[in-house]
N, C-alpha and C positions, 0 to 999 in steps of 0.2 A: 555321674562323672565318667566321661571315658578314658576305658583304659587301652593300654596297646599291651597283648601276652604274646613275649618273642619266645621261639621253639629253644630250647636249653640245646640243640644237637648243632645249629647253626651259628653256637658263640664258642668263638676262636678258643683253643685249649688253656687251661690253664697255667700249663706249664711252658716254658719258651725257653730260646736258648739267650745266653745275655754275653754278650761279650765285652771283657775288660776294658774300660778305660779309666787314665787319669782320675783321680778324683778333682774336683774342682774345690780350690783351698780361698777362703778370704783372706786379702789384703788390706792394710790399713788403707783408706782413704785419705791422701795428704796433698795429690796436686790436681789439676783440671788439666795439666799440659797444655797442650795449645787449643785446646779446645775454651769454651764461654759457656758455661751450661745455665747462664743467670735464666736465663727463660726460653725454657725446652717444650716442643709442639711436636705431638703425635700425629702424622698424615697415614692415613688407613683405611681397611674395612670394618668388619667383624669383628677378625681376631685385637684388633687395635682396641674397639668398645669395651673388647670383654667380654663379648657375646658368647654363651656356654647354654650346653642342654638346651639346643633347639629355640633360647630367647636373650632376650635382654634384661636384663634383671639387677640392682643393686650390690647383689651378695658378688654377682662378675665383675661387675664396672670397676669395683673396689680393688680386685686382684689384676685387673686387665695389665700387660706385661709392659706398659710406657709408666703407669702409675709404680711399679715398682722399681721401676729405672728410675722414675724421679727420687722416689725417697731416698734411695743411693747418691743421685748425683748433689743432694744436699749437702753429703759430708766432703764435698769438692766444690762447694760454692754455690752449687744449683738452686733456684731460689723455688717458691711456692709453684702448685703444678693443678691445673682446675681442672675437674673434668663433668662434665652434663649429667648426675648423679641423680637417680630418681630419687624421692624424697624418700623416707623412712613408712608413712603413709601409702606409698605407691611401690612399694620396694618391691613386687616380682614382677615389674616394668611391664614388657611384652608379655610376660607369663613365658613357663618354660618346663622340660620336661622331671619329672622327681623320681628316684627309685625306690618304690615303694613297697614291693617283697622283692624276694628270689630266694628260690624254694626250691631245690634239686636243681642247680644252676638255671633256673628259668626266671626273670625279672621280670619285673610289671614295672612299666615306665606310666606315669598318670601325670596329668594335667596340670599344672600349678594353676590356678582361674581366680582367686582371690588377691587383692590390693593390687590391683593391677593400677597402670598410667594413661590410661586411656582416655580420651575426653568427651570422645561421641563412638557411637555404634558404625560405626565408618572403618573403625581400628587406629584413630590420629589417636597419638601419643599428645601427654599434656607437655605442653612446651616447655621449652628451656630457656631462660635471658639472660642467664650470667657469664664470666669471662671463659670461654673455654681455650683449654690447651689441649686436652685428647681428644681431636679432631675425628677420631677413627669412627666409619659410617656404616653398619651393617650393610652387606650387597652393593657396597661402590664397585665401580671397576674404575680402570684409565679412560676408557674410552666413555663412559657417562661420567665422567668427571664434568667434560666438557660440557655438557647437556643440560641446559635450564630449567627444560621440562621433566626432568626427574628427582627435581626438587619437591615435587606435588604430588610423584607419584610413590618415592621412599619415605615411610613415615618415622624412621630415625632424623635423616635428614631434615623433613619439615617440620621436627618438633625444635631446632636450632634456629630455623629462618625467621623473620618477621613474617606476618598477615603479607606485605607488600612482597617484598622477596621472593616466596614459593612460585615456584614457575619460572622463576626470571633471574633467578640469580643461580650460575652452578656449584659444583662443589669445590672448582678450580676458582673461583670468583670469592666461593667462600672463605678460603683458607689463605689469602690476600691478606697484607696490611697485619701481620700477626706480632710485628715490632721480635722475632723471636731471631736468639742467638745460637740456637742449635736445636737441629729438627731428626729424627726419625722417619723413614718414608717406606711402610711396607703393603704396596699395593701393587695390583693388576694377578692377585691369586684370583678373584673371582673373573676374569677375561679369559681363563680357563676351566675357571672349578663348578661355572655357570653352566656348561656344553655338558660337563664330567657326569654332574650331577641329577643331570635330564634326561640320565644316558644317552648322550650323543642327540637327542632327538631339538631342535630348535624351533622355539615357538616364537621367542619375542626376542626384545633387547636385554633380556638379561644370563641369555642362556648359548648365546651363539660366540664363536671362538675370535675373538679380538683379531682382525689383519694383523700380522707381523710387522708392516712397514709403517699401518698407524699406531699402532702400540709406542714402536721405536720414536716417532717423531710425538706422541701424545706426552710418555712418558718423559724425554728430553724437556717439553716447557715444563714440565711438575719441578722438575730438578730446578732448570733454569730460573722459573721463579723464587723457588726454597733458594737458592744460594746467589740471589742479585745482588746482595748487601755483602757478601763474602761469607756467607753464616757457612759453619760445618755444621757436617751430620752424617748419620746412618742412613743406610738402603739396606735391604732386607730383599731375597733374593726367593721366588715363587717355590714353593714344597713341589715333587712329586704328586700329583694325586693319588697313584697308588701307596703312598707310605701311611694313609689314612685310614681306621677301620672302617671307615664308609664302605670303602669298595674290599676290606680284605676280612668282612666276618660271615658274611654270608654266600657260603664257595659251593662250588659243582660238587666237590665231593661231599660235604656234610647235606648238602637237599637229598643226593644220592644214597648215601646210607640210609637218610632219614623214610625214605621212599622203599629202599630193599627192606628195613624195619617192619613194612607192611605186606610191604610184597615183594618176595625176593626173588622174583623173575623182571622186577623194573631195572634196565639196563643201562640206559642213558639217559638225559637234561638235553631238551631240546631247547633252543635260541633261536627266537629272529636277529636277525643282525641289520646292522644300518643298511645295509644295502638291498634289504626285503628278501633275502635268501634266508629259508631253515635249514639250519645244522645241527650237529650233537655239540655241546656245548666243552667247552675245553678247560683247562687250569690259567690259561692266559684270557679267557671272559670275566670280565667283572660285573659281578650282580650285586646290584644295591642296594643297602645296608634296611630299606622302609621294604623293603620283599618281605621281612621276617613277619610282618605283621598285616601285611594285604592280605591273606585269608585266602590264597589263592590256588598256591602249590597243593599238586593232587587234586586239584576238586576237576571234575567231571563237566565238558560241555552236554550242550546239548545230544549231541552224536554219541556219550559216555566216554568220550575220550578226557583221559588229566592232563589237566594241565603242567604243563612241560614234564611229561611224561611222554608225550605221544607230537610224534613230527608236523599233526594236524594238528597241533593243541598248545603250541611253541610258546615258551615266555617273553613277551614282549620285546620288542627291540628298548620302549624304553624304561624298563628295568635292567637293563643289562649296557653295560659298555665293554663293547666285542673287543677282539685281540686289534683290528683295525684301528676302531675308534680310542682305543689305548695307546697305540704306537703315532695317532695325530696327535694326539694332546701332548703327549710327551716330546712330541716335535717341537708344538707352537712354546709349551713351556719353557724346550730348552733355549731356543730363539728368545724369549721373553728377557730369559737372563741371562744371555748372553748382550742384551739390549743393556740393562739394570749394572753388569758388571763391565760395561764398556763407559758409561755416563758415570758412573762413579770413579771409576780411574783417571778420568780426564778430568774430573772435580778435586780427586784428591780426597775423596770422601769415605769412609770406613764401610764396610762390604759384610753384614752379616749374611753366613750363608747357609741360610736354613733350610734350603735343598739338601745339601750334603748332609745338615743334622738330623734333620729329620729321616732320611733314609735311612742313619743307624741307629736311631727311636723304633724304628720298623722293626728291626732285628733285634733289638734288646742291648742296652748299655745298663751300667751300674755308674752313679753321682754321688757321691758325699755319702756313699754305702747303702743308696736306696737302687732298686730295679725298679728299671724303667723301659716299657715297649707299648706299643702300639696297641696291643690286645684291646677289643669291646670291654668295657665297664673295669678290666683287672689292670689293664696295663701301666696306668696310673696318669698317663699324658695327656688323652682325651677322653671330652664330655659324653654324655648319654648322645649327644646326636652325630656321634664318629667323626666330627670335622674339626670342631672347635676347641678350645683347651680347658684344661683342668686347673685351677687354681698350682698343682705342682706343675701343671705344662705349659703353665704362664713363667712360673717362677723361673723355671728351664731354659725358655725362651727369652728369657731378658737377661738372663746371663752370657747367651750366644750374644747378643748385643753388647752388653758389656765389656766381654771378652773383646769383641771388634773393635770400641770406643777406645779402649784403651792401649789397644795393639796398635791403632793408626795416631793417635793422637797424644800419646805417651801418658796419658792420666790414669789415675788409682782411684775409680771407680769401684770400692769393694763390690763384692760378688754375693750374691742371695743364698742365704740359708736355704736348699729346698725342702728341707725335712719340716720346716715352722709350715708348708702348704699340704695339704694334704688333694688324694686325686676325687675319683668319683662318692660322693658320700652315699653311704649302704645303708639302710633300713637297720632301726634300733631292734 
């Protein structure tokens, strides 16, 4: 079985600063206000599925942050909530990552490869025919929304379609006719997180940074359609990518120390950048998060020069997303939601803004007396593969929704216990 052993020097400290806030207090649940929550539809990606530690998997699907907004919105009227649940037989879905030591702060992350849902060696998922309501599709974006032929080519997505369907029906096509009176809509983070995550480098359609102006007129039909009937709902507003240990656990300075640790004449981290230039690498370059375990840093080309130790021997452009490739994404994102918070005011629609929260997840808050930050494996928010969320950074997250539902709509949606979730599970 393979394992990945990350360097204990390149995970974020243990300690963090946490800055006060509010605790978040439950209220009785007594009205729905103007809101109809009889039958509520999750429109989304990843984080919508539930998708955690690098997969898909059952023990996710079950915490995913629309299923815990359903159970809440039941004591307001909301009625039954389905979602595409691998069977019990098949329950580590995609397979996904486990923490399996950590030993002098260093983890072994290994494989989950058993009871998987797979149906051929291809990697298709065993399908789904029942009613769904968490619509939410690992790796959607806005702009393959539209796209029929990415129905054949997402095996989340095509484990939903009929045999007839795949290829020819999109996921805007799919999510049509859903008879639903109030919807949730948190998508287009992968028409950034896709660029982010490739460091900047663009190979296909799933990695390349979404137009602004198709964004804006893609994401307007999503809307237009969810509320044809006059249905309300949430929108949910694209994170930072920086606010994610993706890009904030493995830094210039800990490769640096880790490298003087050997040899204390190594001076600087050298980067290629998007633009094919080397440089010394800086505190504003983001190196991501899968460098800990490429087996790369320090080893020796052929010439014996180390790698990103020596200006001949630079770390790849796309491992790294430069201060450049930083300051476009954070362009295209804030354009994104300034798109998302413009469609929703003119809907009259509730605006979670989980830009803003998630930024002070970055820095550290305290909830119903737990601390909560962003930290790799400690932080408590996110999964083992730095993007996605932790059963408590679901429960977190659905209370920023909640809070909005209830702020725009005047209904007593009680709020989640987050202490009953717990974050990264650690080795017995």
């Amino acid at each position: 079985m393979k394992k990945y052993i990350f360097n204990s020097l390149a995970i974020a400290a243990m300690l963090f600063a946490v800055s006060c806030k509010p605790e978040i207090e439950a209220t009785a649940g007594t009205s729905a206000g103007q809101a109809n929550f009889s039958k509520y539809i999750a429109v989304g990606n990843s984080l919508t599925a539930g998708f955690a530690d690098g997969g898909l998997y059952l023990e996710g699907q079950k915490v995913a942050y629309p299923n815990l907004i359903a159970a809440k919105m039941a004591t307001v009227g909301g009625g039954a909530f389905t979602s595409p649940f691998f069977t019990d037989a098949q329950a580590n879905g995609s397979g996904y990552l486990s923490l399996t030591a950590l030993v002098n702060g260093t983890p072994t992350l290994t494989p989950v490869t058993t009871n998987l849902a797979l149906r051929d060696a291809t990697g298709k998922l065993t399908k789904y025919t029942g009613e769904v309501q968490n619509l939410g599709i690992p790796g959607m974006r806005v702009d393959l929304a539209f796209a029929a032929p990415f129905g054949a080519a997402n095996p989340y997505l095509e484990r939903l379609l009929t045999d007839t369907q795949v290829g020819s029906v999109s996921y805007f096509q799919f999510i049509q006719a859903r008879n639903h009176t109030f919807f949730s809509l948190w998508l287009g983070n992968n028409d950034a997180l896709g660029y982010a995550t490739n460091g900047g480098v663009t190979t296909d359609a799933t990695n390349v940074l979404t137009d602004k102006s198709t964004f804006a007129l893609l994401y307007s039909n999503l809307v237009n359609s969810l509320t044809a009937s006059g249905q309300k709902g949430v929108v949910a507003t694209i994170p930072d990518v920086t606010s994610i240990p993706y890009f904030n656990t493995v830094t210039v300075a800990a490769l640096l120390n880790a490298a003087k640790a050997i040899n204390p004449a190594a001076a600087a981290i050298y980067i290629q950048t998007g633009a094919g230039t080397v440089r010394t690498a800086t505190v504003e370059d983001l190196i991501r998060l899968p460098f800990q375990s490429a087996g790369l840093f320090g080893v020796a080309n052929s010439a014996g020069l180390p790698y990103g130790l020596h200006p001949l021997n630079p770390i790849a452009n796309n491992w790294v997303l430069d201060k450049d490739e930083v300051a476009r994404v954070k362009d295209y994102v804030l354009s994104y939601n300034s798109t998302i918070k413009s469609l929703a005011d003119s809907k009259s629609l509730a605006i979670a803004d989980t830009y803003s929260y998630l930024n002070q997840v970055k820095t550290g808050i305290v909830l119903q007396g737990v601390s909560i930050n962003s930290s790799f494996i400690t932080g408590g928010a996110f999964s083992l593969d730095g993007v996605h969320l932790t059963p408590r950074g679901n429960a977190v997250i659905a209370n920023v929704f909640i809070d909005a539902i209830n702020g725009k709509y005047g209904s007593n949606i009680p709020v989640i216990d987050i202490t009953q979730y717990g974050g990264v599970k650690f080795p017995n």
